[in-house]
Each structure stands twice: as structure tokens, then as C-alpha cells.
N, C-alpha and C positions, 0 to 999 in steps of 0.2 A: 504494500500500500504506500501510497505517497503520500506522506504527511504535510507535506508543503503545500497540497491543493486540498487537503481535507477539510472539515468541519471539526472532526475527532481531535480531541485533546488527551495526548496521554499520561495518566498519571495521576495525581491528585493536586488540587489546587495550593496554589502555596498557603493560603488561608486554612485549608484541610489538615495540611499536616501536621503529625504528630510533635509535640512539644520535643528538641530536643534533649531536657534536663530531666524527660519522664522515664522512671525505674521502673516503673509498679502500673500493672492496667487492670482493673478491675471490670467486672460485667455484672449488669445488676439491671435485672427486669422492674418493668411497672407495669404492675396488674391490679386489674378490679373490674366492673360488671361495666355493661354496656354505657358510655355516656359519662363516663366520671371523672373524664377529662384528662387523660394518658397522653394522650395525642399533644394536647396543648400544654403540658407538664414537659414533653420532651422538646415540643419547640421553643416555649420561653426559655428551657434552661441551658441549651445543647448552643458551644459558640463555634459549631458547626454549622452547616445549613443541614437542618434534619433531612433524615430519608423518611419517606412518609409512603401507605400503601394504601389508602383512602381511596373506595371508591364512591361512588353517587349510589344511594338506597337507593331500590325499586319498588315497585307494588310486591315481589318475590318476599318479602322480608313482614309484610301484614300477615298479623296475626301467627308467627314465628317468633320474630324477637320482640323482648318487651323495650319497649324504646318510652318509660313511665317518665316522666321529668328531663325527656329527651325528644320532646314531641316536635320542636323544631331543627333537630338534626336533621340535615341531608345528605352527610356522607359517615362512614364509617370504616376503621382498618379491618383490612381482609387478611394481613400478614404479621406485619408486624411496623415501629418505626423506631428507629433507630438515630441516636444523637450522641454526643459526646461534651464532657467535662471536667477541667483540670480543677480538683481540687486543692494542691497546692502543687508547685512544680513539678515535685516527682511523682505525684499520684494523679491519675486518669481513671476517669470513670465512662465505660461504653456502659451507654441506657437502650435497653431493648422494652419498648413497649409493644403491649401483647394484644392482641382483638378481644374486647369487652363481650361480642354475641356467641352465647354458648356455642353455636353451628359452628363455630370458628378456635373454639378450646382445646379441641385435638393436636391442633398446632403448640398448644404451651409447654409439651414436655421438649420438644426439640430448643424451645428459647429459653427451659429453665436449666439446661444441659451446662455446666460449669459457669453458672452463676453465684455469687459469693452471697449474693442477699437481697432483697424486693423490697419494693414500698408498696404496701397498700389502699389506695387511693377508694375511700369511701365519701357515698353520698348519703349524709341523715334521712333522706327520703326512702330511698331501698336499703336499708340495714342488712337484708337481708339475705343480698345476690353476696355481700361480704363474707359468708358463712361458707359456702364452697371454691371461691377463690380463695382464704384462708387452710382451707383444709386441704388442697392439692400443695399446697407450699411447705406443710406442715408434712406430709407424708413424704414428699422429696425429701427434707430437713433442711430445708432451705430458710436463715432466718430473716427475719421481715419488721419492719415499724410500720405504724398505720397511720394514714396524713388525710384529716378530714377535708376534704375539699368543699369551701365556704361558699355554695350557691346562694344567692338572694333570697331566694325565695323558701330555705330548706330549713327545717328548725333546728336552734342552736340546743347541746344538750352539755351537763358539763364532763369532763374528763369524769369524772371515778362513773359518772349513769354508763358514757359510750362504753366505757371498759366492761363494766359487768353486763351490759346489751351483747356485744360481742364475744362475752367470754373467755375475756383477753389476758395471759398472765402477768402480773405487777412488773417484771421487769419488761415488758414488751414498751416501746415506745410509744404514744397515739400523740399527736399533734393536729393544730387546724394550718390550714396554710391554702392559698389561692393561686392554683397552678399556671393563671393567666403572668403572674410575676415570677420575673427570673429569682429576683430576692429571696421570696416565699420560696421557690421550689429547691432554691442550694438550700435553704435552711432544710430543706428536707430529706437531702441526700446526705448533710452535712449528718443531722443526725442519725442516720443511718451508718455512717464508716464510722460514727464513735460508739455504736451500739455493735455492730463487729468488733469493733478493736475491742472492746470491754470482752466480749465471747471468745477471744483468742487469748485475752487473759487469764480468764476464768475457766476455759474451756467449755465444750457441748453443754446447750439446754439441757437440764435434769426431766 
């Protein structure tokens, strides 16, 4: 191929690449039920340009997935999206966000495949899709904080009610944070690698 008449650019953009000072790359999914905002959690935070696998909802999708508190979505991930962030120079964090519609959950075991640890991204409205995305994480042994994502409209509940609604153990993390902000969303990865790091000291969940 002649690259000199092409379109094709090979390689990655210099913006894309990897930090030179980076040791350590870690992979860490974000998963939770359909609409709870993964997607926009990894493009606020990612100072990549996300990969994203979004396609346009069709009529296919009525009365299949529940799309409750998501009635004006029009697109949703079919795969997965994927972004990236330097938490201090030598540590890098790959974000693999997972497809929220059950029809599409098959695909979680290949994206939770040598992951160090997930955020769980709940809506106070569906408490409830929280319960088996938890439990597939749990059975991997894959550990996880949970980061309430603050929709306008959803009711505020305080930490110790969401804990004991979810079933959550005292040292598991739960936080609110608004994934539309880059801020919010490191504070939420942030605390995520200090809740590892704490579990590599301590070693494995009992």
C-alpha cells in the first residue's frame, strides 16, 4: 500500500499514546444495568478519545429490555467502550465499559477476563438490576466499589439505607458521584485503586 496517497494513518495518534513514565497498566471494567451511565462515565473520564460501540435502539428492543428511567435513550453499547486514564504517572488505568441490556451480558465474562476490579455504577431508581450485576463480579472474585450515579430526578437515600438495600459489606466502598464530570468520575476510580491497594495489603475478601 502507498501510504503517501492514502487516507490510512498508521499507528496511534500522538495524543493516544501511552504515557512514557507509565510502569503499571491496570484494566478495570464498569458495569451496571441498562442506562446508568457507563458510556458517559468513560467519556468524561478517558483523556483518550473513547472507543465507543453505540448503536441506534430499534423497535427490536420493545418490550425486551427495560429501558425504566431511560425512556429517552436512543442509542445503547452492543460491545463494549473503552477509554483510558493516568492516575499518577506511573499508573494507567484501561476502562472497559460493559453493555447494561441483559441480551448483551454474555459478552461480560470475556471483558471481566484479567481485570483487577469494577465500579458499580447504580441508579436509586432500579436498585434492583444492581443485585445480578453484583453477583456475577462476586463469583468471578473480582473486587468492586459502588458509585451512585446522581440523576435529577432519582431519590436521594443515605449511605448506611443504600448499603443495607444492596447488601453491601462495611468495607465495600459506595459513593455518589455524576459521571457526566470528569472530576466526579476520577474521584471514583481514585477510590477504587485505594480500595485495591488496601486488599493487596490485607489480602483476599474473607
Amino acid at each position: 500500500m502507498d501510504f503517501k496517497n492514502s487516507d490510512t494513518i498508521p499507528g496511534p495518534r500522538t495524543e493516544d499514546r501511552l504515557p512514557h513514565t507509565a510502569e503499571a497498566a491496570v484494566k478495570i471494567v464498569i458495569v451496571g444495568g441498562f442506562g446508568v451511565g457507563k458510556t458517559t462515565m468513560v467519556g468524561s473520564v478517558s483523556e483518550i478519545r473513547p472507543l465507543t460501540t453505540e448503536e441506534t435502539m430499534t423497535q427490536a428492543g420493545i418490550g425486551v429490555d427495560d429501558n425504566y428511567g431511560s425512556a429517552s435513550k436512543t442509542a445503547t453499547t452492543v460491545a463494549m467502550d473503552f477509554g483510558r486514564i493516568s492516575i499518577t504517572d506511573q499508573l494507567v488505568l484501561y476502562l472497559f465499559g460493559t453493555p447494561g441490556q441483559e441480551r448483551f451480558w454474555f459478552l461480560w465474562n470475556g471483558l471481566f477476563e484479567g481485570a483487577l476490579g469494577a465500579v458499580v455504577l447504580v441508579d436509586t431508581r432500579r436498585l434492583d438490576v444492581s443485585f445480578d450485576v453484583m453477583g456475577r463480579l462476586e463469583e468471578r472474585g473480582v473486587p468492586f466499589v459502588v458509585a451512585v450515579n446522581t440523576f435529577p430526578d432519582a431519590p436521594r437515600y443515605p449511605v448506611a439505607e443504600l448499603r443495607g438495600a444492596l447488601d453491601l459489606a462495611e468495607e465495600i466502598p459506595i459513593l455518589d458521584c455524576d459521571v457526566r464530570r470528569r472530576a466526579s468520575s476520577r474521584d471514583v476510580l481514585l477510590t477504587l485503586t485505594r480500595f485495591l491497594h488496601s486488599i493487596a495489603m490485607k489480602g483476599p475478601l474473607g
